[in-house]
C-alpha positions as CSV (number, residue, x, y, z in Angstrom):
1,X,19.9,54.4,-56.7
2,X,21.9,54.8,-53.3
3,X,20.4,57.2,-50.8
4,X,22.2,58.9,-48.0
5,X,20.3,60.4,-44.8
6,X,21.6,62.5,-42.5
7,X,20.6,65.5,-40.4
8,X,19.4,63.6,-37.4
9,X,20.4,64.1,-33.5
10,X,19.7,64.9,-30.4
11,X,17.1,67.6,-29.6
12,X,14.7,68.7,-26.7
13,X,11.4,68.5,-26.9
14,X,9.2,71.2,-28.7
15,X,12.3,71.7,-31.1
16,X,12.6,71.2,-35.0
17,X,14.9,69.2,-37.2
18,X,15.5,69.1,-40.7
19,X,16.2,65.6,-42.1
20,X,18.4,65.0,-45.1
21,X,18.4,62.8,-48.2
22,X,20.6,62.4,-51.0
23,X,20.2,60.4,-53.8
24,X,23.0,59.3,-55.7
25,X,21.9,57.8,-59.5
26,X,19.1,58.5,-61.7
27,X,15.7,59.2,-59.7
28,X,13.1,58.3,-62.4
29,X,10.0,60.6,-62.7
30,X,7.8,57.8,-61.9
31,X,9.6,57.3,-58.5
32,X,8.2,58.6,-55.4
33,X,10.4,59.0,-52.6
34,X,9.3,58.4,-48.3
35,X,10.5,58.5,-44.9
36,X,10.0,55.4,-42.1
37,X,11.1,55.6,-38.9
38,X,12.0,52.9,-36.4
39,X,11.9,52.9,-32.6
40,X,13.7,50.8,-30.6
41,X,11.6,47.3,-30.1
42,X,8.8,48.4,-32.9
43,X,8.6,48.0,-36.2
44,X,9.3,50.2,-38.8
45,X,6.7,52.9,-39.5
46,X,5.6,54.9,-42.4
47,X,5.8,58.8,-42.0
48,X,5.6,60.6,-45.5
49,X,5.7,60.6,-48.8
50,X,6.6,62.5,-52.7
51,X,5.7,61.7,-55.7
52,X,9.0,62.7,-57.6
53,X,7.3,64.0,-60.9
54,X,4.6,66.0,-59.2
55,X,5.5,66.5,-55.8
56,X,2.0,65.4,-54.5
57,X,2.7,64.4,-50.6
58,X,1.0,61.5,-48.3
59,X,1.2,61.5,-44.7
60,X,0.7,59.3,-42.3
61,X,-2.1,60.4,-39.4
62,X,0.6,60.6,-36.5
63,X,2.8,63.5,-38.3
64,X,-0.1,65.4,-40.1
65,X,0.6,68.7,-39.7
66,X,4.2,68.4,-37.8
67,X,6.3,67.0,-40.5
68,X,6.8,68.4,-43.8
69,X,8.1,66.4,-46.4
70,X,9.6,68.3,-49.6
71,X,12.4,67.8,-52.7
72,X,14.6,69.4,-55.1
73,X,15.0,67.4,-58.2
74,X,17.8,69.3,-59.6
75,X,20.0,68.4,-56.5
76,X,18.4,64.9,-55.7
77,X,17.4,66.0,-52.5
78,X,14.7,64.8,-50.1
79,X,14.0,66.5,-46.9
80,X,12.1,66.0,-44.0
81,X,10.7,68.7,-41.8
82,X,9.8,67.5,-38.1
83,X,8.6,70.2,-36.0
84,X,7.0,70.0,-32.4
85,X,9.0,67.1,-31.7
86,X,8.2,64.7,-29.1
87,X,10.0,62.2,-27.0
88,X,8.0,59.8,-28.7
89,X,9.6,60.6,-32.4
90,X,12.9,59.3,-30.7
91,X,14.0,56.9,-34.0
92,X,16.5,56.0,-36.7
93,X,15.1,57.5,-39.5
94,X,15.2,56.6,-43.3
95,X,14.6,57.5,-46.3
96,X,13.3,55.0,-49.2
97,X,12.4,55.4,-52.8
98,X,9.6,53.4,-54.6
99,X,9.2,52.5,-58.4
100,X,5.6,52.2,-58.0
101,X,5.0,55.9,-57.3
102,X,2.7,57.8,-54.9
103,X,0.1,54.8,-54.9
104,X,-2.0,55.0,-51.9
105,X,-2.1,52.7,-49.8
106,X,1.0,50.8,-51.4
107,X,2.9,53.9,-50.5
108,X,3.0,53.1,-46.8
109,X,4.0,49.5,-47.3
110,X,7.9,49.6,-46.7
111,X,8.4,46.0,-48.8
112,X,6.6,47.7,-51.7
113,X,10.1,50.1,-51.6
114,X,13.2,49.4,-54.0
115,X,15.8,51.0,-52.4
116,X,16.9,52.1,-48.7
117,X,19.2,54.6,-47.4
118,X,20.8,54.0,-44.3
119,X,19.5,55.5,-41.3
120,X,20.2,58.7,-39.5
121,X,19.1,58.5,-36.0
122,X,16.9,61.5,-34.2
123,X,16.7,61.3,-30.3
124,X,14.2,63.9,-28.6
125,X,14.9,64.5,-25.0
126,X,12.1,65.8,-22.8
């Protein structure tokens, strides 16, 4: 599986974005699909996460409520609503997929992902 994100920029604070992510190759029903996010000088950080088959969703505590994270299976799409944005969501952004499925806590463990699409990178201006 190759993914593709895209949809990022720049933005002022208070603003939405919608965050993209195409798969390309077979997305098995057992997958589930998440977003990570890296700041400059931190590591990378877990945001969200959908099971593929179900759609269940996992979120981490800092985007509760603010990010949405959603799918259409037909079109191998992930998407990643981010409302309310702050300066401090300023990050490149990525989409991953994991063979393990929505397994919590494994879910929010970025080496328990199998494949990575390449970042898209969301700067929020206050």
């Amino acid at each position: 599986v190759q993914l593709q994100a895209y949809g990022g920029g720049l933005v002022q604070a208070g603003n939405s974005l919608r965050l993209s992510c195409r798969g390309f190759g077979r997305i098995f029903r057992g997958y589930a699909m998440g977003w990570f996010r890296q700041a400059p000088g931190k590591d990378r950080e877990f945001l969200a996460a959908i099971s593929w088959s179900s759609g269940s969703t996992y979120y981490a505590d800092s985007v509760k409520g603010r990010f949405a994270i959603s799918k259409v299976n037909a079109e191998n799409m992930l998407f990643l609503q981010m409302n309310s944005l702050r300066p401090e969501d300023t990050a490149v952004y990525y989409c991953a997929a994991n063979g393990q499925g929505l397994v919590v806590p494994v879910i929010t463990q970025q080496s328990t992902y199998n494949y990575w699409g390449r970042g898209t990178q969301v700067t929020v201006s206050s």
